[in-house]
C-alpha positions in Angstrom: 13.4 -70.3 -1.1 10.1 -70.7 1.6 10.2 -66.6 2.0 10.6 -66.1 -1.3 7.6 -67.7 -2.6 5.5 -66.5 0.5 6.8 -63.1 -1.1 5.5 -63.8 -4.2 2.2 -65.0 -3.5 2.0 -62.7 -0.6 2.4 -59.6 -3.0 0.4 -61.0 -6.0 -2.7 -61.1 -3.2 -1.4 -57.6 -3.0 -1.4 -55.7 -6.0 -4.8 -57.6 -6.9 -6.6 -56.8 -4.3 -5.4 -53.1 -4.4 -5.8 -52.7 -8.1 -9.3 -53.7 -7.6 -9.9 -51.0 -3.9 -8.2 -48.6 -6.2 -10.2 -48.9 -9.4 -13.4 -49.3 -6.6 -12.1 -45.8 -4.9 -11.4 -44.0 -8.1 -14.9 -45.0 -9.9 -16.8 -43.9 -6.8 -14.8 -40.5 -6.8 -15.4 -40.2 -10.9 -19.3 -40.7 -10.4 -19.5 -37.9 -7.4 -18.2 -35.4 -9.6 -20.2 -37.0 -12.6 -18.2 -37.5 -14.8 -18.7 -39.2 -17.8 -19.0 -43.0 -17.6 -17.3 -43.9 -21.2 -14.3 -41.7 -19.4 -14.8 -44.1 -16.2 -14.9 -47.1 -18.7 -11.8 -46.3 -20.5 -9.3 -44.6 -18.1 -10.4 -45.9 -14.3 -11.4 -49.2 -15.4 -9.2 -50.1 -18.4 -6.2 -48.8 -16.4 -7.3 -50.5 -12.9 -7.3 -53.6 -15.0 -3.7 -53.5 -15.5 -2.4 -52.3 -12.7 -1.0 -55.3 -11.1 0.9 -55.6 -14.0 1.9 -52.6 -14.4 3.0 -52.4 -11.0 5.2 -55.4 -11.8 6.8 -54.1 -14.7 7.7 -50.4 -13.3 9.2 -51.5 -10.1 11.3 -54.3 -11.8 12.7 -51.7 -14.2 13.6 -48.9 -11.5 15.0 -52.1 -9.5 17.0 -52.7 -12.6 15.5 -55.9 -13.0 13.4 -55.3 -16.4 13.8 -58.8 -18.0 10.9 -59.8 -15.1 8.7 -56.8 -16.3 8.6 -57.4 -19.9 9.0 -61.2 -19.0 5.0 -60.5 -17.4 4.0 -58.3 -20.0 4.5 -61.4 -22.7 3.4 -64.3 -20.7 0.5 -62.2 -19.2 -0.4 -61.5 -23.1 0.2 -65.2 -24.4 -1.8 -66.7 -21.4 -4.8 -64.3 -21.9 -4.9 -64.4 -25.9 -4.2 -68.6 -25.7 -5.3 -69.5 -22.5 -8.5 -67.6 -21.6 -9.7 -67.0 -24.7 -9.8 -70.7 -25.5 -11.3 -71.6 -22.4 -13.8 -69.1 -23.2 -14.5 -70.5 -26.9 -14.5 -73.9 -25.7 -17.4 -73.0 -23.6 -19.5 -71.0 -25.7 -18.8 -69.5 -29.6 -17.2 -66.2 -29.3 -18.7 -63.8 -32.0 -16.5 -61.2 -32.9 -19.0 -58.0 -33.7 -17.7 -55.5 -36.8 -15.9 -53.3 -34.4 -13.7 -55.9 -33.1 -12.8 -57.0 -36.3 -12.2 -53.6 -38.2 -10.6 -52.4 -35.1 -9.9 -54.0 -32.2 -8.2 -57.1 -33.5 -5.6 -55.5 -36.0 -5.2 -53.6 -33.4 -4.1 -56.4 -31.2 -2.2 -57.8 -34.1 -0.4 -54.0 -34.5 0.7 -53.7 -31.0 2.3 -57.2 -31.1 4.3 -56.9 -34.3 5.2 -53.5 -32.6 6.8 -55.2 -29.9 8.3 -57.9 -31.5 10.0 -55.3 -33.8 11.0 -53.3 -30.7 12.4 -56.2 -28.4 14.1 -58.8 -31.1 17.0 -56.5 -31.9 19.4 -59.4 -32.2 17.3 -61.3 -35.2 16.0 -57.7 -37.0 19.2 -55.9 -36.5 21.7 -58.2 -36.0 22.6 -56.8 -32.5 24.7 -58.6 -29.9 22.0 -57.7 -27.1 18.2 -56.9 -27.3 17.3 -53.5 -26.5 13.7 -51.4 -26.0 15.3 -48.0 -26.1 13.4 -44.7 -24.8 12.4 -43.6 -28.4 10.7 -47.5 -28.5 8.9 -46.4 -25.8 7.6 -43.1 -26.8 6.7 -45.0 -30.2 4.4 -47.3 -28.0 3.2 -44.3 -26.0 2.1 -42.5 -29.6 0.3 -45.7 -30.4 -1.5 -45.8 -27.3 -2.6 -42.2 -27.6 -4.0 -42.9 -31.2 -5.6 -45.6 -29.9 -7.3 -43.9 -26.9 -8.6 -41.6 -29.0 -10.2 -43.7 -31.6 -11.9 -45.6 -28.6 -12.9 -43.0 -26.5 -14.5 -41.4 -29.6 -16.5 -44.9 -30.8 -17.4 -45.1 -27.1 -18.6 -41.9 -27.3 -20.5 -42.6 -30.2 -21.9 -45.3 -28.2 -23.0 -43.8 -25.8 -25.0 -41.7 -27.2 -27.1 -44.6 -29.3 -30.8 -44.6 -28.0 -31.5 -47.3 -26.0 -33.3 -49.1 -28.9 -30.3 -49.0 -31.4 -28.0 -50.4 -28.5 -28.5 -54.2 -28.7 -27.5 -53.9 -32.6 -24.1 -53.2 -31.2 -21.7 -55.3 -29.3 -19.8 -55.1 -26.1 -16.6 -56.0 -28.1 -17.0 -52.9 -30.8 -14.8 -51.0 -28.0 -11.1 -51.9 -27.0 -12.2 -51.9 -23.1 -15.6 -52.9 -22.4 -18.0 -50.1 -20.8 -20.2 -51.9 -19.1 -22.4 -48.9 -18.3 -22.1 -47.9 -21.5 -25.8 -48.1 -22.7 -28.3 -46.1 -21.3 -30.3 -48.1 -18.7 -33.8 -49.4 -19.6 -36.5 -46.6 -18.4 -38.9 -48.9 -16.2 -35.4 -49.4 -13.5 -35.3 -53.2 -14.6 -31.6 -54.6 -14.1 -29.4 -55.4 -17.0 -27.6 -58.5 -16.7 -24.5 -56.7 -16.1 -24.8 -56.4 -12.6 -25.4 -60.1 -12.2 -22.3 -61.2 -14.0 -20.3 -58.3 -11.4 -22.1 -60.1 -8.5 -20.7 -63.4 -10.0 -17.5 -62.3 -10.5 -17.3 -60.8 -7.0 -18.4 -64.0 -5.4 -15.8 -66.2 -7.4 -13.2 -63.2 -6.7 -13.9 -64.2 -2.8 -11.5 -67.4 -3.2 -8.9 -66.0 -3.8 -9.4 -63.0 -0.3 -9.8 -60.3 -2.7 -13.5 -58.7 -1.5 -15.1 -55.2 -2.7 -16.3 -52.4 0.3 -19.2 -51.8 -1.5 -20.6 -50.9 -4.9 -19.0 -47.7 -6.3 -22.1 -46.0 -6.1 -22.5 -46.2 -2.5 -19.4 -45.4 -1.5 -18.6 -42.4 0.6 -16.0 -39.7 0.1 -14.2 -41.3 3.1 -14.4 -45.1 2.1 -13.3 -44.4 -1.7 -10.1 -42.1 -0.3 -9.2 -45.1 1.7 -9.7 -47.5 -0.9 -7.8 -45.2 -3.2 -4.9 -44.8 -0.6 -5.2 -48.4 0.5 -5.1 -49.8 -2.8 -1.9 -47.7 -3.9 0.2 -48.4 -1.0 -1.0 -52.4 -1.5 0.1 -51.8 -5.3 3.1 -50.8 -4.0 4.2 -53.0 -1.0 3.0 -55.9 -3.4 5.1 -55.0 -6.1 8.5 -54.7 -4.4 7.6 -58.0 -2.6 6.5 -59.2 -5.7 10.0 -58.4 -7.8 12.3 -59.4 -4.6 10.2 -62.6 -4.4 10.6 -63.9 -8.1 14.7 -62.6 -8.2 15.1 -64.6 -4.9 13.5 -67.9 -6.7 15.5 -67.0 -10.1 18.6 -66.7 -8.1 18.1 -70.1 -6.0 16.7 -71.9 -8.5 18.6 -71.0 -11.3 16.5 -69.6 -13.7 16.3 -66.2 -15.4 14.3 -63.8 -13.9 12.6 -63.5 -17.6 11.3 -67.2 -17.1 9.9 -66.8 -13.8 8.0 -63.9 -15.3 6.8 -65.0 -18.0 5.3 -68.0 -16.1 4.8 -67.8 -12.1 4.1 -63.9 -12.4 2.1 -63.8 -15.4 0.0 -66.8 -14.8 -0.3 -65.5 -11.3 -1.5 -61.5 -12.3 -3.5 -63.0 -15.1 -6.0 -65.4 -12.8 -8.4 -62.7 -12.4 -8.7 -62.1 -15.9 -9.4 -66.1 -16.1 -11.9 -66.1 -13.7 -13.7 -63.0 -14.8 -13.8 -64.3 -18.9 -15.0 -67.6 -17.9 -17.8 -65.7 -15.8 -18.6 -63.5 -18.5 -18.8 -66.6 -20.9 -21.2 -68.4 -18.8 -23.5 -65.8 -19.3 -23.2 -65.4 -22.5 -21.3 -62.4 -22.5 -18.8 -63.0 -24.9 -18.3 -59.5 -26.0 -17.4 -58.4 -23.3 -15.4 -61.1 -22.4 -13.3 -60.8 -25.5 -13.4 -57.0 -25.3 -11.4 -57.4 -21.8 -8.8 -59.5 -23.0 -7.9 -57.9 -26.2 -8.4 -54.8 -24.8 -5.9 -55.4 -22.1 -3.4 -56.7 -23.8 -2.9 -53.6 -26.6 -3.0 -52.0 -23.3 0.3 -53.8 -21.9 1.9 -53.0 -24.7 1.3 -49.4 -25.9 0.8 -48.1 -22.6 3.1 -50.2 -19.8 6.3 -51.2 -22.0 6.0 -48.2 -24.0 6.0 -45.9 -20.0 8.6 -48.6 -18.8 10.8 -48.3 -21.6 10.8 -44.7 -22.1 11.6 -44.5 -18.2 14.8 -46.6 -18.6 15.7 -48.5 -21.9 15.0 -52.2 -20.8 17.4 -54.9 -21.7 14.6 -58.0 -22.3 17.4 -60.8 -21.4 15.9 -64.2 -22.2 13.3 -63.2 -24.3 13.8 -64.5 -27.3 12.2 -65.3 -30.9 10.2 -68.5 -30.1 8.5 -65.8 -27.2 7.7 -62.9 -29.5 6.7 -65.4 -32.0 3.9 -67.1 -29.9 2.6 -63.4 -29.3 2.2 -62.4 -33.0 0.6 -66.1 -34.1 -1.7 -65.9 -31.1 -2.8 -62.3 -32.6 -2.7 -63.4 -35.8 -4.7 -66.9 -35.4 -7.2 -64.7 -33.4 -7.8 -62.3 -36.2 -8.1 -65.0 -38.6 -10.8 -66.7 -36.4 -12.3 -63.8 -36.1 -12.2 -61.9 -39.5 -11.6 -64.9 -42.0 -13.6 -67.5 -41.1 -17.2 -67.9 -42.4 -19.1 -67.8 -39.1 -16.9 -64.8 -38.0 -16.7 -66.1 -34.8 -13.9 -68.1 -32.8 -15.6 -71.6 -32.0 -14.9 -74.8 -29.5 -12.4 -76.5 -32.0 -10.6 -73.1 -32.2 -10.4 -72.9 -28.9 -9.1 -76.4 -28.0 -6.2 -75.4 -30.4 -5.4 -71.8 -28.8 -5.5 -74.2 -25.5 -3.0 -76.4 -26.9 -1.0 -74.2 -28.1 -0.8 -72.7 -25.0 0.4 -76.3 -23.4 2.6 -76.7 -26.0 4.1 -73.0 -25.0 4.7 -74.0 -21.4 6.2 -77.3 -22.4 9.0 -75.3 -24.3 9.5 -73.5 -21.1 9.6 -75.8 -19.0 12.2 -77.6 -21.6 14.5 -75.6 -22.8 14.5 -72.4 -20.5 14.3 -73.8 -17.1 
């Protein structure tokens, strides 16, 4: 049981810290050939994001070991949208800007439905077993494409918004948050983007997960071996990652979809914790939403719907109550959001997303371990 969890944390290290040298390598490679940086934003960074997750969920379904993948993909997505997000509101008021509510939430609220419909054969269909089969999968993969493409073109649109129009518009109105997005003031003065980054690198330190450098000055050397380094790190990580959490299912008795939907997704998802709370500290709550939702219509439409269409993926253990906490956590977001008077999600809101997170793990903890 010792190796096992030395595996586990031992390979979660790993496929964080490489996500981030890989996102670091692949940015710094982008900006040398200049290329644009809303196409940085929404493919390097949104995807280097969820890599460790990905990683998670890919190499448990070639291993044949799926339930743990999907298992991730749920908890990883309950913990943000409850978890984080409340944290977040119970610090500061979370405003949600016109393009988060027109888009970005029923979006959020799309791709969970979607996946509830997908996964819960057994209560929709009356099946024996639950089943994401490959033309799931290629359903999800359509959604994410649609959904790319609506975003890169409102970044796009973004983007080009003179630097005077750009504070009418929020960090949140896109699904993954550009942070270079608006042009930089002409005197040189700094943004405060780069201070929250610094902050985020420093609280990022804790946990042995440090950056080379800046994108910008990275060599072509240093990025190819961040890039290299960081993929064979996503990869080492996430076998140790998927051996670790079967061995401690195995010993311990628990599905491998319970130990996924806590130890690994609370565990992939710390970063995203740390860098939200940051981010609403400095009173950045745009982009701090923008990340989460963002990244979780992400794990759906992108990593289940590439998993699946890999190798139909038997979700064992997932049941009803799981899928369930997914859509009301969507749906009790968008109502915050979109319903209420103050359009924004405030600190009573937020102690209840909180709770209902507790209230989440207690049914885990009760009736699935």
């Amino acid at each position: 049981m010792f190796h096992d969890i030395l595996f586990l944390l031992i390979g979660l290290v790993l496929i964080i810290a490489g996500g981030d040298y890989l996102t670091d390598g692949a940015e710094a490679i982008a900006r040398r050939f200049k290329i644009s940086n809303v196409v940085i934003g929404l493919t390097v960074v949104a995807f280097g994001s969820s890599t460790p997750d990905f990683v998670v969920a890919l190499m448990s379904t070639l291993e044949g070991k799926a339930s743990l993948g999907i298992g991730d993909i749920v908890g990883a997505n309950i913990f943000d949208l409850l978890l984080v997000v409340g944290i977040m509101a119970i610090v500061t008021p979370i405003p949600a800007s016109r393009g988060m509510r027109v888009k970005e939430l029923p979006m959020l609220v799309l791709s969970s439905i979607a996946l509830f419909i997908c996964g819960d054969d057994t209560l929709i269909d009356r099946w024996n077993t639950d089943l994401i089969s490959r033309t799931d999968g290629l359903l999800l993969i359509a959604f994410f494409i649609i959904y790319m493409r609506y975003t890169l073109s409102m970044a796009h649109e973004q983007n080009l918004t003179p630097a005077s129009a750009a504070p009418t518009m929020s960090a949140g109105a896109t699904a993954i948050p550009v942070i270079t997005s608006t042009p930089p003031p002409a005197n040189g003065a700094k943004t405060q983007q780069p201070s929250i980054k610094e902050e985020i690198q420093r609280l990022r330190a804790f946990t042995l997960i440090r950056r080379l450098a800046p994108p910008k000055d990275m060599s072509p050397l240093i990025a190819s071996i961040c890039i290299i380094g960081g993929l064979a790190a996503l990869v080492i990580g996430g076998n140790w990652i998927v051996d670790g959490a079967s061995g401690i299912a195995l010993k311990a008795g628990l599905s491998q979809s319970l130990v996924g939907l806590t130890i690994v997704a609370v565990g992939s998802s710390v970063p995203d914790l740390a860098t939200s709370l940051i981010a609403a500290l400095k009173k950045q709550t745009g982009i701090a939403l923008g990340n989460v939702v963002g990244a979780c219509v992400f794990n759906v439409f992108f990593i289940i719907g590439v998993c699946s269409s890999i190798r139909p993926i038997h979700p064992d253990n997932i049941t009803f109550v799981d899928y369930g906490t997914l859509v009301a956590a969507s749906l009790l977001l968008f109502i915050f959001g979109c319903m209420t008077r103050r359009r924004a999600i405030v600190r009573w809101q937020g102690i209840l997303l909180t709770l209902a997170y507790c209230a989440y793990l207690a049914y885990l903890v009760i009736f699935k371990a």
